[in-house]
N, C-alpha and C positions, 0 to 999 in steps of 0.2 A: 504493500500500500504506500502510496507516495507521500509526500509532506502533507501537500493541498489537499488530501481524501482521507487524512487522519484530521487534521482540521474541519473540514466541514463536520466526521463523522461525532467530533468534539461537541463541536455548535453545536447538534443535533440532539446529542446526550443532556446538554446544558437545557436546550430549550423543553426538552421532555419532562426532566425535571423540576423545572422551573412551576409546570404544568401543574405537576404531582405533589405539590410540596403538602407535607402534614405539619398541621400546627399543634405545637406540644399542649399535654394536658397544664404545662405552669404559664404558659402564654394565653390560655382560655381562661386560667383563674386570673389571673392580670388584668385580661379584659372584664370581667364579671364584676370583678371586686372595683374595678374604675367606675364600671356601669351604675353597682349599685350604691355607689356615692355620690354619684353625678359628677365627676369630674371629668375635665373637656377633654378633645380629641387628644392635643396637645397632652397632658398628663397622661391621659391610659397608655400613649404608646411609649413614654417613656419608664413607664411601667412595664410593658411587652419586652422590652429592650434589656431591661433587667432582671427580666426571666425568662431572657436567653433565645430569644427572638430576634435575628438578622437585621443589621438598620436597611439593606435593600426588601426585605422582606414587609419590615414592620406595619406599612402605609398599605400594604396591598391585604395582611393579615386582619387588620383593622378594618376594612374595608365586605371582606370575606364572613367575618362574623358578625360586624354589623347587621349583614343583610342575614346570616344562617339563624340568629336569634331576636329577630324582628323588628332591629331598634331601626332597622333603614329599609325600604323597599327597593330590590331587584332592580337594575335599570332597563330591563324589558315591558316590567310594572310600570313606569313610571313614566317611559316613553308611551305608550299601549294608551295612558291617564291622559297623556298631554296631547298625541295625535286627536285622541276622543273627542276630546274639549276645546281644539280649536277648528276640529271638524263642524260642529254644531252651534257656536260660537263668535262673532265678529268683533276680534279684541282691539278694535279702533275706538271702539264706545265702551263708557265708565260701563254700562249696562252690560256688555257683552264682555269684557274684562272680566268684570265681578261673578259674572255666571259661570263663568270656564275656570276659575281658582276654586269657586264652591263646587267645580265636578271634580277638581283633581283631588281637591281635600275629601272629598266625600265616599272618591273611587281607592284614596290610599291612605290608610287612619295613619303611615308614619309622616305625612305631609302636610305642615300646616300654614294655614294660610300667605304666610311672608315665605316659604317658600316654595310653595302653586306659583308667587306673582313672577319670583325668580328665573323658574323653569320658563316661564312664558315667555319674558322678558327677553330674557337667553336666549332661547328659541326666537326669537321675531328679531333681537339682533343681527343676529347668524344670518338670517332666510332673509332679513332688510324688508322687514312685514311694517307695517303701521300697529303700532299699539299705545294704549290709553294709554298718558300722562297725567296725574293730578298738576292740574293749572297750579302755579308758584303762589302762595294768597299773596293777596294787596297791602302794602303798607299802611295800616292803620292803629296812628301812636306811635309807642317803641315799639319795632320787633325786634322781640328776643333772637341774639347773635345766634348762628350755624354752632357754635364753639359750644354755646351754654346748649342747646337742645343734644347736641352729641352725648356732651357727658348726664345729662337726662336718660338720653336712651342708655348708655353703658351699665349706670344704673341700677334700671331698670332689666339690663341682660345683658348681665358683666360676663356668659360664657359666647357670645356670639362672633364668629368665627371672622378667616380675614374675607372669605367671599360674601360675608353680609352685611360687614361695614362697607365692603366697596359700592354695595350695590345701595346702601343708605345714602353715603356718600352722594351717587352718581344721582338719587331720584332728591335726593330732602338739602343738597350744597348747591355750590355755584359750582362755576368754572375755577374760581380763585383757591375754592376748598376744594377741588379737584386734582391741582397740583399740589397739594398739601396733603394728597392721601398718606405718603410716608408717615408722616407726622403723626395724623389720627389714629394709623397703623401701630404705633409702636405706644399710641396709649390705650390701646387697645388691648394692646399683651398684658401691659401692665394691668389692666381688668382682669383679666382670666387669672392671671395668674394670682390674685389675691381671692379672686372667685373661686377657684383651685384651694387657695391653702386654709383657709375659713370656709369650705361648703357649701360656699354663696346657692 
């Protein structure tokens, strides 16, 4: 066998296994025990990590048990949810918006409403679809800074991940807090992570 056809037959081994991988019973109590204390993604996997769970591995093990023990639904599920709903659906209107997150939530009890809007959102970015924006409200009075309503919402859901500030960001800022996501981002962590250590 030559160089070149011990390599590929290498690759081939790698990708097989990659396929098959089993995940130990201390990396499923890692996860459980994350799960049933609520701590974030971010904490359980480096949980996972330290019982002995591969750092290429760890994101895709997480991922895999998510969905095996119901805390996520399938991405067959959830595609299946969103084709459904914007089959039936015209998410250019608050009304037709609103109805097609109330099928996805309805059609997958691990999805809830902020992120039905998500999937949508995502989706109509992707395809360059038209979908409903809440109109920016009208300046009446002070309005309370972008700054003070963030740490509101943090708050308020100090475990919320970095694709759900971007997406807060993107629909509740401007453009000016748009280049400032960094920023938001890393006060952000700093939420989880005290959400993390106190059981927020």
């Amino acid at each position: 066998m030559n160089e070149l056809a011990e390599k590929v037959e290498f690759e081939d081994e790698e990708v097989a296994q990659e396929k098959t991988l089993n995940i130990s019973e201390d990396v499923r109590n890692a996860f459980a025990a994350g799960k049933n204390v609520d701590k974030n993604q971010d904490g359980i996997m480096i949980d996972m990590l330290q019982a002995g769970a591969k750092f290429s591995h760890v994101r895709k093990f997480y991922k895999e048990l998510s969905i095996e023990l119901g805390y996520e639904a399938a991405p067959e599920v959830k595609d299946a949810a969103l084709e459904a709903a914007l089959e039936v659906n015209d998410i250019s209107t608050e009304e037709g918006f609103d109805a097609a997150v109330a099928h996805i939530t309805g059609a997958v009890e691990q999805i809830n409403e902020r992120g039905a809007g998500q999937m949508i959102r995502g989706y109509a970015r992707k395809h360059n679809l038209e979908f409903f924006r809440k109109p920016k409200p009208e300046a009446t009075g002070q309005r309370v800074a972008f700054t003070n309503n963030f740490y509101r919402m943090l708050v308020e859901n100090p475990t919320i991940n970095e694709e759900e500030t971007h997406e807060y960001i993107v629909e509740h800022g401007s453009e000016a807090t748009l280049k400032a996501e960094k920023s938001y981002q890393k006060i952000r962590v700093l939420a989880n992570r005290i959400a993390e250590k106190y059981a927020v």
